[in-house]
MDTraj code that builds the backbone (N, CA, C; nanometers):
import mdtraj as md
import numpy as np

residues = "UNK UNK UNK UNK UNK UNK UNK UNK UNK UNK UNK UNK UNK UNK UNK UNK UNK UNK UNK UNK UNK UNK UNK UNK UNK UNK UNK UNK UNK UNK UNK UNK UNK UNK UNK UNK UNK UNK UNK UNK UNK UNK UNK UNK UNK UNK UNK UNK UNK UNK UNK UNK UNK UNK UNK UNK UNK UNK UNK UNK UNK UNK UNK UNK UNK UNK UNK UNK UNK UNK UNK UNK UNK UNK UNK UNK UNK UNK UNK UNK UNK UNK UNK UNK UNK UNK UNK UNK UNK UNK UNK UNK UNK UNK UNK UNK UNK UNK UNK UNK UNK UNK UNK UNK UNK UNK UNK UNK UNK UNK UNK UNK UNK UNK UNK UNK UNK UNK UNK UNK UNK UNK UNK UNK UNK UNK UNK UNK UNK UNK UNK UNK UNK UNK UNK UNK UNK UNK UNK UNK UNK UNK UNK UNK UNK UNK UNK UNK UNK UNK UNK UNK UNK UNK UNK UNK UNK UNK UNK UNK UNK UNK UNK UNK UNK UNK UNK UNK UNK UNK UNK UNK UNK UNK UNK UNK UNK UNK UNK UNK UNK UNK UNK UNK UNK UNK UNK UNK UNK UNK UNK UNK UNK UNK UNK UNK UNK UNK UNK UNK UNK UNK UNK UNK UNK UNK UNK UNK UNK UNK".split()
xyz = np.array([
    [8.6276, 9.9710, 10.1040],
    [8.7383, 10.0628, 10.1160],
    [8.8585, 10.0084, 10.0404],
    [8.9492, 10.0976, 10.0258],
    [9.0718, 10.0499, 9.9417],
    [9.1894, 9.9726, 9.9991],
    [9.2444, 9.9463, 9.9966],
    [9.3865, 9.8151, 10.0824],
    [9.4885, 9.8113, 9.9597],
    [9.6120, 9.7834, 10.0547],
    [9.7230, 9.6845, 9.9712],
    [9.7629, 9.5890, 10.0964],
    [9.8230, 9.5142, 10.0215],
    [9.8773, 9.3739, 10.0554],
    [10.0583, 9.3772, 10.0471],
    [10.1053, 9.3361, 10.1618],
    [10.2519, 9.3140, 10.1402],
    [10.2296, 9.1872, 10.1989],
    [10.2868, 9.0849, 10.0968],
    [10.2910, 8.8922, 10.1413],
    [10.4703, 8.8811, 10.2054],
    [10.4398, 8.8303, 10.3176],
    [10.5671, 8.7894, 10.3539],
    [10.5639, 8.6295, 10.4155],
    [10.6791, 8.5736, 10.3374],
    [10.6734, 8.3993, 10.3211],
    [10.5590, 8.3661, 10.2634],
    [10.5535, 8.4424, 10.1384],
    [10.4133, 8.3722, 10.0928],
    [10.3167, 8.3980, 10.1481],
    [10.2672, 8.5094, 10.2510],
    [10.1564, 8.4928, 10.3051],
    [10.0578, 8.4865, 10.2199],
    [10.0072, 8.5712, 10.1084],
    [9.9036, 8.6409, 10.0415],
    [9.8916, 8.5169, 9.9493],
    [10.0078, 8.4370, 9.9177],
    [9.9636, 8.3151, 9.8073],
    [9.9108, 8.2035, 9.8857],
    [9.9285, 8.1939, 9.9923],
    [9.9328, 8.0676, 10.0964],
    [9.7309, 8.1029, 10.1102],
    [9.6871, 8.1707, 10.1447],
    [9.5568, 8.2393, 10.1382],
    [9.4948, 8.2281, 10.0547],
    [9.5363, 8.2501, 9.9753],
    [9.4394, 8.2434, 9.8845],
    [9.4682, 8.1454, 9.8078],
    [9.5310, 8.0485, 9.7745],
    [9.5299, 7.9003, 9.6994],
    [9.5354, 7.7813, 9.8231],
    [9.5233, 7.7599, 9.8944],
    [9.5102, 7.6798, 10.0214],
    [9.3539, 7.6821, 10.0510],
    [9.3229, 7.5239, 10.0565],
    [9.2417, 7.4840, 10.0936],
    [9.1537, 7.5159, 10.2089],
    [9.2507, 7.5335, 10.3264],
    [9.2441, 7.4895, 10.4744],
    [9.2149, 7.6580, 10.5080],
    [9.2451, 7.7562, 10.3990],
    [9.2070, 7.9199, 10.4726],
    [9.1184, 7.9557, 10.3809],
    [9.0456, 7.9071, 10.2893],
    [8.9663, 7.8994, 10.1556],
    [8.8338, 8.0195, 10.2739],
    [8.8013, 7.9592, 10.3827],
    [8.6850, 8.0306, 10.4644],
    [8.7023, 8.1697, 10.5152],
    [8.8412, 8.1703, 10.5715],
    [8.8662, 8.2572, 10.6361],
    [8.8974, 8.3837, 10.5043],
    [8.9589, 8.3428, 10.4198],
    [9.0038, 8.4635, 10.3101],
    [8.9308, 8.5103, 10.2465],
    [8.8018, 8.4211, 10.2587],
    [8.7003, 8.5100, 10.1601],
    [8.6115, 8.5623, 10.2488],
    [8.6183, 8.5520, 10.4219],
    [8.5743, 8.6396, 10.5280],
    [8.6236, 8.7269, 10.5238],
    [8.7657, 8.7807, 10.5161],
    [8.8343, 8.8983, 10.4946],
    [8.8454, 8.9646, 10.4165],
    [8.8064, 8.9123, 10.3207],
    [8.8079, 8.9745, 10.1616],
    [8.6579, 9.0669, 10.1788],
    [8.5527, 8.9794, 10.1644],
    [8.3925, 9.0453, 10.2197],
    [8.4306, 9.1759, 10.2964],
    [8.5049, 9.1590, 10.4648],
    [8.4847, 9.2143, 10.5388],
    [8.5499, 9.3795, 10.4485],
    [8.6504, 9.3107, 10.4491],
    [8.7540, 9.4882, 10.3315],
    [8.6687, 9.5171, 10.2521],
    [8.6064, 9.4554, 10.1394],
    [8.5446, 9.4705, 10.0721],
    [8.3759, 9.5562, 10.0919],
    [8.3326, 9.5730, 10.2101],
    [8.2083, 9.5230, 10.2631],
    [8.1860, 9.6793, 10.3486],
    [8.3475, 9.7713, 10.3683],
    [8.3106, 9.8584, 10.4546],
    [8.3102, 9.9444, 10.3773],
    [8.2057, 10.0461, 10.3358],
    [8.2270, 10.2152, 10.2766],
    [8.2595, 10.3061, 10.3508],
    [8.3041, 10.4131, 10.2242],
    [8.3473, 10.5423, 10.2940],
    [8.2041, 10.5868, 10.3613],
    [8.0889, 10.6057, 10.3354],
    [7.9824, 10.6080, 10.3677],
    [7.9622, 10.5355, 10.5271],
    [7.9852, 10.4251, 10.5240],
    [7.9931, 10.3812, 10.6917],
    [8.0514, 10.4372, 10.7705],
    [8.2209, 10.4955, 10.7465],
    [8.2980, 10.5206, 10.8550],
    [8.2300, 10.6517, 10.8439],
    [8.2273, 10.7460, 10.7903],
    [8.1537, 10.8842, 10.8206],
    [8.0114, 10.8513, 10.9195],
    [7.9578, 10.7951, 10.8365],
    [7.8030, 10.7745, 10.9671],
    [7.8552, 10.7408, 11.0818],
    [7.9540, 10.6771, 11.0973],
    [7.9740, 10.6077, 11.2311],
    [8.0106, 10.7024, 11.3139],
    [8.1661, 10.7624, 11.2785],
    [8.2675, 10.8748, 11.2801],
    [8.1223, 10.9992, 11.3579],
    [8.0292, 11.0365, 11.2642],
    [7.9742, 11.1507, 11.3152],
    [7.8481, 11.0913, 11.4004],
    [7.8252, 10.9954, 11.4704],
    [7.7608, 10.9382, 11.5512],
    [7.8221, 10.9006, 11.6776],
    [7.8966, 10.8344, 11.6841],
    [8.0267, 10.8064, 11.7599],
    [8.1730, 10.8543, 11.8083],
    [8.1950, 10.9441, 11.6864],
    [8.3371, 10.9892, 11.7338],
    [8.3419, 11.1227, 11.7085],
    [8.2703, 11.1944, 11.7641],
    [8.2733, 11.3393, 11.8106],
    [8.3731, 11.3918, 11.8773],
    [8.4141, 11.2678, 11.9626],
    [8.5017, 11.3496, 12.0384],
    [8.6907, 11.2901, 12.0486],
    [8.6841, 11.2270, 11.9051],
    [8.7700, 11.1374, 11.8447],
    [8.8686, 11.2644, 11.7432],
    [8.9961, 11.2164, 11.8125],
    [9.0876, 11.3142, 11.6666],
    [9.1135, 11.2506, 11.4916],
    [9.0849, 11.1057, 11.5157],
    [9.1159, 11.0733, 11.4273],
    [9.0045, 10.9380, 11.3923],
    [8.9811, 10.9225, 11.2853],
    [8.9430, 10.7212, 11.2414],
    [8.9330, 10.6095, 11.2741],
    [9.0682, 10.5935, 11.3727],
    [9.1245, 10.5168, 11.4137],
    [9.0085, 10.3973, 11.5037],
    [8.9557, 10.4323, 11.6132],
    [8.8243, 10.3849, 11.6851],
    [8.7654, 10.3710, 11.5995],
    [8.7244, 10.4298, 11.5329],
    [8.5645, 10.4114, 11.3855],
    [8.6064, 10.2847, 11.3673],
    [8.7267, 10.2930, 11.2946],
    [8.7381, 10.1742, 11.2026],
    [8.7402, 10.0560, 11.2818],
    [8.8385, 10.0399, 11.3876],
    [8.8523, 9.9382, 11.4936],
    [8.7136, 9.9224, 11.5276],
    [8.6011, 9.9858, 11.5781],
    [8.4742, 9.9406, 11.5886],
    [8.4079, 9.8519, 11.4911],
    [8.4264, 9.9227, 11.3463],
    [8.3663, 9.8534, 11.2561],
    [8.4063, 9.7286, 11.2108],
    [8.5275, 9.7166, 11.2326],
    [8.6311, 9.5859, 11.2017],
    [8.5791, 9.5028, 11.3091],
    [8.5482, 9.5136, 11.4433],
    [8.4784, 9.4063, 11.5290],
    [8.3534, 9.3830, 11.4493],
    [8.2798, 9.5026, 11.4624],
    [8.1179, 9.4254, 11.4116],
    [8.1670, 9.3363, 11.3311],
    [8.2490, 9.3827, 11.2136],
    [8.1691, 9.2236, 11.1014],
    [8.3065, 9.1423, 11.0864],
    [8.4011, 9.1549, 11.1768],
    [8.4637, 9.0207, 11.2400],
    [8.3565, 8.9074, 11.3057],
    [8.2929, 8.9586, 11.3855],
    [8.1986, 8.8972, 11.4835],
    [8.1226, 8.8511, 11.4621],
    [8.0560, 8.8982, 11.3401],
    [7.9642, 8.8297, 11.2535],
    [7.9644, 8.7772, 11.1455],
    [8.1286, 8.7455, 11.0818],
    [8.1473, 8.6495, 11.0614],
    [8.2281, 8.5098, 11.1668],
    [8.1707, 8.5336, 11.3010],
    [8.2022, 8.4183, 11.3746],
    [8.3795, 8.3838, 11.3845],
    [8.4337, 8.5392, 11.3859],
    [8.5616, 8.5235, 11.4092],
    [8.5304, 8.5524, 11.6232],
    [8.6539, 8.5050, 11.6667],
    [8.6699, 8.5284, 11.7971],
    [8.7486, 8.6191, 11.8400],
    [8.6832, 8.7503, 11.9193],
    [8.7245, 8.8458, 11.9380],
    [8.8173, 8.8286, 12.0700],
    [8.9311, 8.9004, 12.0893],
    [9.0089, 8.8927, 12.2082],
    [9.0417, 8.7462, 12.2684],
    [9.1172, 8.7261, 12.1613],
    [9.1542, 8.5358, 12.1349],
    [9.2476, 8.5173, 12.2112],
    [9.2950, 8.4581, 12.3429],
    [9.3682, 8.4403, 12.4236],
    [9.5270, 8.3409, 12.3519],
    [9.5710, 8.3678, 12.3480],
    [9.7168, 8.2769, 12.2757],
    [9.7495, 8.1898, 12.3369],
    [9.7458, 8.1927, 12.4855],
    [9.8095, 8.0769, 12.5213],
    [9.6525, 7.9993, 12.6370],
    [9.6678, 7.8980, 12.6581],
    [9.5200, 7.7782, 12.7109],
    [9.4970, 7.8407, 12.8813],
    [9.4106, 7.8411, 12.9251],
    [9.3693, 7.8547, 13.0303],
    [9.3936, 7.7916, 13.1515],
    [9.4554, 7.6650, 13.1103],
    [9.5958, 7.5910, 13.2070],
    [9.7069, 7.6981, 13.2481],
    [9.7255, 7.7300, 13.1195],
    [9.8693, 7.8470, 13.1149],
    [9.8504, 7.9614, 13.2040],
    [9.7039, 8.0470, 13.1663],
    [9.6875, 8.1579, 13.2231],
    [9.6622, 8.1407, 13.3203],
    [9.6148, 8.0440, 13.4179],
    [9.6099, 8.0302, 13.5339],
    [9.7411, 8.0141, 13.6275],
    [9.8198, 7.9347, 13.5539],
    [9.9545, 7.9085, 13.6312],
    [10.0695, 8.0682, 13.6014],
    [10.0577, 8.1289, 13.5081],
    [10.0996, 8.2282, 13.4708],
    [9.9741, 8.3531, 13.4344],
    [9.9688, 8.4350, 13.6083],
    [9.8563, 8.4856, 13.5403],
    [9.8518, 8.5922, 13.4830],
    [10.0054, 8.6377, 13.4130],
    [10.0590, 8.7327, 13.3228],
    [9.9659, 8.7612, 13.2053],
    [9.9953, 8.6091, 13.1972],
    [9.8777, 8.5793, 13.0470],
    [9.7698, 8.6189, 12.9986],
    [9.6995, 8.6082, 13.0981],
    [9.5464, 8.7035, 13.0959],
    [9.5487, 8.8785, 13.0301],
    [9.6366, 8.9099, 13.0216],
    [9.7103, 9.0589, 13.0153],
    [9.6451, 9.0378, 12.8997],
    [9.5954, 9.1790, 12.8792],
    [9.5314, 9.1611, 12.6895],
    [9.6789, 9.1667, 12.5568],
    [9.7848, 9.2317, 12.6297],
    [9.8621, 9.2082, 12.5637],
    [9.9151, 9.0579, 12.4784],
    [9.8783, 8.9629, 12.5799],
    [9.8787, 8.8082, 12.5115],
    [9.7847, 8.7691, 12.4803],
    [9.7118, 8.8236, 12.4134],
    [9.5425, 8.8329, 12.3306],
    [9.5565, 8.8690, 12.1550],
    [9.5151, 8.8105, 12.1168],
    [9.4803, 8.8375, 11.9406],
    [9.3649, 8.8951, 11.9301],
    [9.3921, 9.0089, 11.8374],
    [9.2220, 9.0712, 11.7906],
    [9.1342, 8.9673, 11.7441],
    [9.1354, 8.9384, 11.6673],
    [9.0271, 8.7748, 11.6292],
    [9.1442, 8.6762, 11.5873],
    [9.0826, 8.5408, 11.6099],
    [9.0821, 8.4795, 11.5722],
    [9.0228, 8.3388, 11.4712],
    [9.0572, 8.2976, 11.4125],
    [8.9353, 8.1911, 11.3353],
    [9.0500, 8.0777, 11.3188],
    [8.9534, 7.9437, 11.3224],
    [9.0765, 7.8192, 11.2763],
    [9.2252, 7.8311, 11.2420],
    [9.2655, 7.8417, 11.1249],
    [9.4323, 7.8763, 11.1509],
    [9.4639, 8.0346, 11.1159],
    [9.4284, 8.1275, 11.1523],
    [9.4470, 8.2467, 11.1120],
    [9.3992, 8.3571, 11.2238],
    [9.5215, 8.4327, 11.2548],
    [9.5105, 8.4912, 11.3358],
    [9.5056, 8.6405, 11.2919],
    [9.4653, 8.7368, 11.3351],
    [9.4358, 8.8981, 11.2768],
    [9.4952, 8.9696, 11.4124],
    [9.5833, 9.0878, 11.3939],
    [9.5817, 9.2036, 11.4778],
    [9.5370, 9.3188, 11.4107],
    [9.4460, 9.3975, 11.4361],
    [9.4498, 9.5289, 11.4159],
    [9.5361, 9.6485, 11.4651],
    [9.5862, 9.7129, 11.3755],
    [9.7227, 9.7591, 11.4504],
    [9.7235, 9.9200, 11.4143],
    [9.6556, 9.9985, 11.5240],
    [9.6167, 10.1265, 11.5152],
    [9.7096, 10.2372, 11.5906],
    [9.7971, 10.1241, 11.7028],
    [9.8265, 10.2124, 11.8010],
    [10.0134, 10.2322, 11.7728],
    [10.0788, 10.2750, 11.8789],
    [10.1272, 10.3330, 11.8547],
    [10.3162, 10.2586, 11.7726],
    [10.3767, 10.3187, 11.7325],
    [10.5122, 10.2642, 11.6441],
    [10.5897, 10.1763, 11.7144],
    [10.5448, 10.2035, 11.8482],
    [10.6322, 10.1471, 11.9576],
    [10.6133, 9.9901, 11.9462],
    [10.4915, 9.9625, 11.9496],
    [10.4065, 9.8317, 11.9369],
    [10.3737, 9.7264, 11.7835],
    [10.4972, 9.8171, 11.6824],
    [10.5069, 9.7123, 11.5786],
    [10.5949, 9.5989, 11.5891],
    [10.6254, 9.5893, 11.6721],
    [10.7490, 9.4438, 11.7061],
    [10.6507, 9.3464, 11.7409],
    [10.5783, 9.4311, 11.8581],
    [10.5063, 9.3029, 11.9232],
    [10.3829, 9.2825, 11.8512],
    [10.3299, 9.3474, 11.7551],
    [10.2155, 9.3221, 11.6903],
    [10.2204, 9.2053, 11.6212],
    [10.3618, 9.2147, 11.5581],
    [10.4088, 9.1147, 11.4632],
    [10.4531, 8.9766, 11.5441],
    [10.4710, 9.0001, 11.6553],
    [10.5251, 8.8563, 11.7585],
    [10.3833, 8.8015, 11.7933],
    [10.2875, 8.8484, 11.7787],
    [10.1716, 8.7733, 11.8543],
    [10.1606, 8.6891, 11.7503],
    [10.0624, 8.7377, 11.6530],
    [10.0476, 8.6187, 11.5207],
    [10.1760, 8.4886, 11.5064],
    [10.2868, 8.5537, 11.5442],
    [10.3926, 8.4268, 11.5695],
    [10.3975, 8.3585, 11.6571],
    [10.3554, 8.3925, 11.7632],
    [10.3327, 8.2896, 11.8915],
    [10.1886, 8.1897, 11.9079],
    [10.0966, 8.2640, 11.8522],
    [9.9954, 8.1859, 11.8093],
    [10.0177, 8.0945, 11.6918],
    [10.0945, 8.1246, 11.6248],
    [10.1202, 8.0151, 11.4874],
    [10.2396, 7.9073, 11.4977],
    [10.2985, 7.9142, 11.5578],
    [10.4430, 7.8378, 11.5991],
    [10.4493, 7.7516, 11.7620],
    [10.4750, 7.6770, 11.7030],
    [10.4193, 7.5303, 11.8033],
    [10.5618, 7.5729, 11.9052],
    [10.5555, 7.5725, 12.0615],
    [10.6584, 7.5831, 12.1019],
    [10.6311, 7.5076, 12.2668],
    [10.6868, 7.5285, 12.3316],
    [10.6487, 7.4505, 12.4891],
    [10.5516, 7.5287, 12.5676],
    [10.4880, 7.6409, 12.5400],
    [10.3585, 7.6508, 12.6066],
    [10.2168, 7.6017, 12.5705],
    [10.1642, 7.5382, 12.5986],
    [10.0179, 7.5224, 12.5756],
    [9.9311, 7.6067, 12.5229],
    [9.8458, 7.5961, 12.3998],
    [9.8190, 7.7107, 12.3496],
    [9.6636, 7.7104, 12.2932],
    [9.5238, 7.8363, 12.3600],
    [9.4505, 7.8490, 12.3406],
    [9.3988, 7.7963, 12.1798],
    [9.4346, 7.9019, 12.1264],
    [9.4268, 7.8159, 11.9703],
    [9.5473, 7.8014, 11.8629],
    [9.5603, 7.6992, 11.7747],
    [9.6962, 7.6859, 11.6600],
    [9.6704, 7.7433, 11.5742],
    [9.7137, 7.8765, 11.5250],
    [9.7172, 7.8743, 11.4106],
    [9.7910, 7.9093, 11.3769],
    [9.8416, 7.9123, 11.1882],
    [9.9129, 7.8860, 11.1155],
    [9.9573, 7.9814, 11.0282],
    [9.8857, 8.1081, 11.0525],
    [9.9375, 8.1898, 10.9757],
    [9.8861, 8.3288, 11.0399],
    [9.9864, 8.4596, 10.9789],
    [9.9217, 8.5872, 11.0973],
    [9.9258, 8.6978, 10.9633],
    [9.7937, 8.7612, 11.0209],
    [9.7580, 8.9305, 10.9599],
    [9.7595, 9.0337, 11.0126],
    [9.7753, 9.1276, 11.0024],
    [9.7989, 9.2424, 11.0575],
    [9.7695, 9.3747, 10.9652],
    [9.6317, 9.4460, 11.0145],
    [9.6047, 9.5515, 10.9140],
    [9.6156, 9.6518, 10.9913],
    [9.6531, 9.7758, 10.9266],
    [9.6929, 9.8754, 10.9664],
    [9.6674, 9.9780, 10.8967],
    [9.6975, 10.0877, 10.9131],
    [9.6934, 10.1948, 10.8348],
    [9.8040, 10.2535, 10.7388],
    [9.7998, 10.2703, 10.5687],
    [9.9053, 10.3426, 10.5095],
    [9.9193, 10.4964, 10.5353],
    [10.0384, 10.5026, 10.5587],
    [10.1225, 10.6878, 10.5504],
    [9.9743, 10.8019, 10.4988],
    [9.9301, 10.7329, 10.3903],
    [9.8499, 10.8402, 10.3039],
    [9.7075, 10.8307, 10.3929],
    [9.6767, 10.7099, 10.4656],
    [9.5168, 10.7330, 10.5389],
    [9.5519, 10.7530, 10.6662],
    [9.6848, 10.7930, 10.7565],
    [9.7546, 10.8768, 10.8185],
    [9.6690, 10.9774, 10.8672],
    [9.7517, 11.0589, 10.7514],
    [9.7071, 11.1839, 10.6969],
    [9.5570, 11.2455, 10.6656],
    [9.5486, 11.1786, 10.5932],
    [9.3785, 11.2087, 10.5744],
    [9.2947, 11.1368, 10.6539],
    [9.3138, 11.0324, 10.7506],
    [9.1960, 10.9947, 10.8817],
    [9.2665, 11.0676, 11.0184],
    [9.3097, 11.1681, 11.0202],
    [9.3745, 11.2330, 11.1074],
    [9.4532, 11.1761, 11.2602],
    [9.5431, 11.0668, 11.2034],
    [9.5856, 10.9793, 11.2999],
    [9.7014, 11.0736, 11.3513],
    [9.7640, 11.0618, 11.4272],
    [9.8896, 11.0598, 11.5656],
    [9.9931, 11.0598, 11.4608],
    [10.0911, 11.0938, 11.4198],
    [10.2380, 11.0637, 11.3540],
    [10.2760, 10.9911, 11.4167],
    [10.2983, 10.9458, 11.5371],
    [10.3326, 10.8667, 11.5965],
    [10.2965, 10.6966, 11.5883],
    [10.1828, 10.6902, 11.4938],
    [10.0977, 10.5817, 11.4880],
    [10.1892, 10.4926, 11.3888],
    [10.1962, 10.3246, 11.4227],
    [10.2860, 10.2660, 11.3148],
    [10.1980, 10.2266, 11.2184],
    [10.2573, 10.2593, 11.0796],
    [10.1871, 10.2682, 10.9516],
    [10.2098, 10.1273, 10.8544],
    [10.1402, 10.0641, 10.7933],
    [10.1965, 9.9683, 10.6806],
    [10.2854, 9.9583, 10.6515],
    [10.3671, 10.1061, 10.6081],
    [10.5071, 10.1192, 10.5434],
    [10.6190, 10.0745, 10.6381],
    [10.5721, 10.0865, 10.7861],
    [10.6692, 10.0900, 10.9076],
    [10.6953, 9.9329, 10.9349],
    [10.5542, 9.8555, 10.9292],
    [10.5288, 9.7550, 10.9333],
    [10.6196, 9.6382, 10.8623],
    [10.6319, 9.6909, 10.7123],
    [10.6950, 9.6134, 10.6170],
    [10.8504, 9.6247, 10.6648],
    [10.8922, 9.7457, 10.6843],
    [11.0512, 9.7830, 10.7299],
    [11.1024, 9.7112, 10.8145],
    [10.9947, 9.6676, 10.9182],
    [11.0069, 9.6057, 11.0494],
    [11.0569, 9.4258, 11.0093],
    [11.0102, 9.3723, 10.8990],
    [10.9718, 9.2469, 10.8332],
    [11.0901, 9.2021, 10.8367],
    [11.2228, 9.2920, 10.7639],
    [11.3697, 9.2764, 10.7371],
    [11.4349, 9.2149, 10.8697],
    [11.4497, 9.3386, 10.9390],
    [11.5614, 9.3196, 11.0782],
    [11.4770, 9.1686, 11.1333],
    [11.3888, 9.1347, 11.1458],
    [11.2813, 9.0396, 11.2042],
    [11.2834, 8.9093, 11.1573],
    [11.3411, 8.9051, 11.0764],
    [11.2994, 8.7934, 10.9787],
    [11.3495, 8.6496, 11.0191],
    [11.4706, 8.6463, 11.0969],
    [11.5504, 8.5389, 11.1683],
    [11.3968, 8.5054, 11.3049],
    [11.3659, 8.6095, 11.3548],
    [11.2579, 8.5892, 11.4403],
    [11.0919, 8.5528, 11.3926],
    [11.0586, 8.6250, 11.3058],
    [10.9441, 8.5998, 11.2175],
    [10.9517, 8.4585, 11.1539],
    [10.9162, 8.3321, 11.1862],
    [10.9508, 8.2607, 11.1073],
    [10.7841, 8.1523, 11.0197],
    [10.6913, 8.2470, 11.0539],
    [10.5490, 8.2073, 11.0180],
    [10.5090, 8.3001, 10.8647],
    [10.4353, 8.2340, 10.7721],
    [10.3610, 8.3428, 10.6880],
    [10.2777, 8.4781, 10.7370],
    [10.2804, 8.5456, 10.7170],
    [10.2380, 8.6971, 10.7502],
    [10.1592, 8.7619, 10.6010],
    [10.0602, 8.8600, 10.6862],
    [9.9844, 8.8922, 10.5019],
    [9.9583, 9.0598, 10.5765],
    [9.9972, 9.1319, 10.5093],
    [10.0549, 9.2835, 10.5920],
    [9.9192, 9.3665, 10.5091],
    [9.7832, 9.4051, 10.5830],
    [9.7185, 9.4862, 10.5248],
    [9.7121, 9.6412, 10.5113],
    [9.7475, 9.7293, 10.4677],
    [9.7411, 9.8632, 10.4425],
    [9.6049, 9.9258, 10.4254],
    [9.5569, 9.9486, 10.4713],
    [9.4813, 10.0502, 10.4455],
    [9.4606, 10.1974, 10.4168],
    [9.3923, 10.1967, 10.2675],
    [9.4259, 10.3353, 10.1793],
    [9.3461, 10.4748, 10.2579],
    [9.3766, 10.5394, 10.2442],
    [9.3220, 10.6765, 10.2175],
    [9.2199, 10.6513, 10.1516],
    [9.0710, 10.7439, 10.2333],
    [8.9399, 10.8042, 10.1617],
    [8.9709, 10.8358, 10.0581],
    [8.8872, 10.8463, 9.9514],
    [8.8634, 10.9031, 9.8148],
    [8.7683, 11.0300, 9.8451],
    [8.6639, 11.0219, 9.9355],
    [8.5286, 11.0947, 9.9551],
    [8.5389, 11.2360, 10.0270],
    [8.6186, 11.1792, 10.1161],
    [8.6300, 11.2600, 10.2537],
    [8.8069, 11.2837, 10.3451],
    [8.8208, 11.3796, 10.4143],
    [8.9636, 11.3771, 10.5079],
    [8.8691, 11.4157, 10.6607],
    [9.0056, 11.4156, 10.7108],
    [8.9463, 11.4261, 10.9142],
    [9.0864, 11.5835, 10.8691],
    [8.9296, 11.6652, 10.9166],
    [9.0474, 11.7801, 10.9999],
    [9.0764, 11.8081, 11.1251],
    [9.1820, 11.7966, 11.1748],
    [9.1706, 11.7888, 11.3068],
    [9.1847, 11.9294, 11.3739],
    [9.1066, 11.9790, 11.4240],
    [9.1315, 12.1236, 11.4926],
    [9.0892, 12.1594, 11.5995],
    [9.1086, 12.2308, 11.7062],
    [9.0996, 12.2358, 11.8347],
    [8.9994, 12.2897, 11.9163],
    [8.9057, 12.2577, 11.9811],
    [8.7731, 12.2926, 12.0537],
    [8.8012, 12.3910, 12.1740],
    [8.7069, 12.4229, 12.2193],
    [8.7173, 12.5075, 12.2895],
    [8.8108, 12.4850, 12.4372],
    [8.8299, 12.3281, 12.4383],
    [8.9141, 12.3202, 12.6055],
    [9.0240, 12.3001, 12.5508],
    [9.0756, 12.3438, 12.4086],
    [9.1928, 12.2982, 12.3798],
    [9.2483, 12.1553, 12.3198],
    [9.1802, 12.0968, 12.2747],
    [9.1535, 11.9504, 12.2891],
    [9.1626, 11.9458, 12.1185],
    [9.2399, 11.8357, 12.0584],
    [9.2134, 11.8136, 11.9183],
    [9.1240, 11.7228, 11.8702],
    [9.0472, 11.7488, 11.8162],
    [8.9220, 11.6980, 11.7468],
    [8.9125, 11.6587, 11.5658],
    [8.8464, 11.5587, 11.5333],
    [8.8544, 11.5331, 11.4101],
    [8.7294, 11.5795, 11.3547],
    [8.7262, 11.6571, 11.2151],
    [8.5415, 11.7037, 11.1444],
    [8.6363, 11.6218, 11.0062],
    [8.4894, 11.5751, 10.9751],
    [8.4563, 11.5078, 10.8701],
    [8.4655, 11.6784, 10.8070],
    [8.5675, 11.6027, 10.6598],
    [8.5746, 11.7203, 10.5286],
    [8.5145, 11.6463, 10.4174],
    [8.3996, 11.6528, 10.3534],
    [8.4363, 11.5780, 10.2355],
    [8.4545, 11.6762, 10.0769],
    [8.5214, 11.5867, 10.0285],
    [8.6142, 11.5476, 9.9122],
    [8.5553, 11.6087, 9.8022],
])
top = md.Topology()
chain = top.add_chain()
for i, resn in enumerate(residues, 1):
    res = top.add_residue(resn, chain, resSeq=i)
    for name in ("N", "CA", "C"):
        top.add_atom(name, md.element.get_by_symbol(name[0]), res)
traj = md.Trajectory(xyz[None], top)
């Protein structure tokens, strides 16, 4: 499928010329690289019948071959000392979509409200501070969806987009103080989601293709 990249502090150079993420970047690269428009439709009309938009497809498919490349799904941020004494912690909210050695991933589908904190997790996992912490790592990703695959995977307006993501980077930046690598994800070439309404009233996504 198609992507852009917004590097903030260097994220996108730190990745890819660094030794120490040499594994992980060319796991992510594969994985982007690795999904067709062809998959999310099979999936989409197997699975998400009763889905308005992409959004699940893709998040499904992004676990499978996270997982199999031996990333760790629902990566706890802070150590099991912590979550026990604070058992806030356990909350999936203080959870990373995968994790691997120093690199942490959110998938970030849901809603605009939740681009602050999308962007604070990868920072709390990467920034050494006085809690005890499940795993260190050193740098955070966050893929999401662009404005234009919005639109054509029939997401929510409400949903925070790449573009929202990057905007967010500015006001943040005194707080953000880790590398970040901001993935976008493009718009189908093949196919759009129309979303139109079933018989209980209910909005639904049909595969259009292109």
């Amino acid at each position: 499928m198609k992507y852009k990249f917004y590097s903030y502090r260097y994220g996108l150079e730190i990745l890819q010329s660094e030794d120490e993420f040499k594994k992980e970047w060319e796991d992510l690269i594969d994985i982007l690289n690795n999904i067709s428009e062809q998959d999310i439709i099979l999936h989409f009309q197997k699975y998400g019948k009763n889905n308005m938009s992409i959004s699940t497809t893709l998040n499904k498919i992004l676990k499978i071959r996270f997982k199999d490349k031996e990333w760790k799904p629902e990566s706890a941020i802070f150590s099991e000392k912590e979550r026990k004494k604070e058992k806030e912690y356990n909350d999936k909210r203080w959870r990373l979509d995968f994790a691997k050695e120093n690199v942490s991933v959110e998938v970030a589908f849901n809603h605009g409200e939740a681009v602050a904190w999308n962007l604070t997790k990868p920072l709390l996992a990467s920034e050494l501070n006085h809690v005890e912490k499940e795993i260190q790592t050193k740098i955070g990703i966050v893929i999401t969806a662009t404005d234009e695959m919005k639109k054509a995977g029939g997401f929510d307006n409400s949903i925070g987009s790449y573009e929202k993501y990057i905007r967010y980077l500015k006001p943040m930046s005194n707080i953000l103080t880790v590398p970040m690598l901001i993935i976008g994800l493009d718009k189908p070439d093949t196919f759009r989601i129309d979303v139109r309404k079933n018989k209980d009233n209910k909005n639904r996504g049909h595969i259009v293709k292109i």
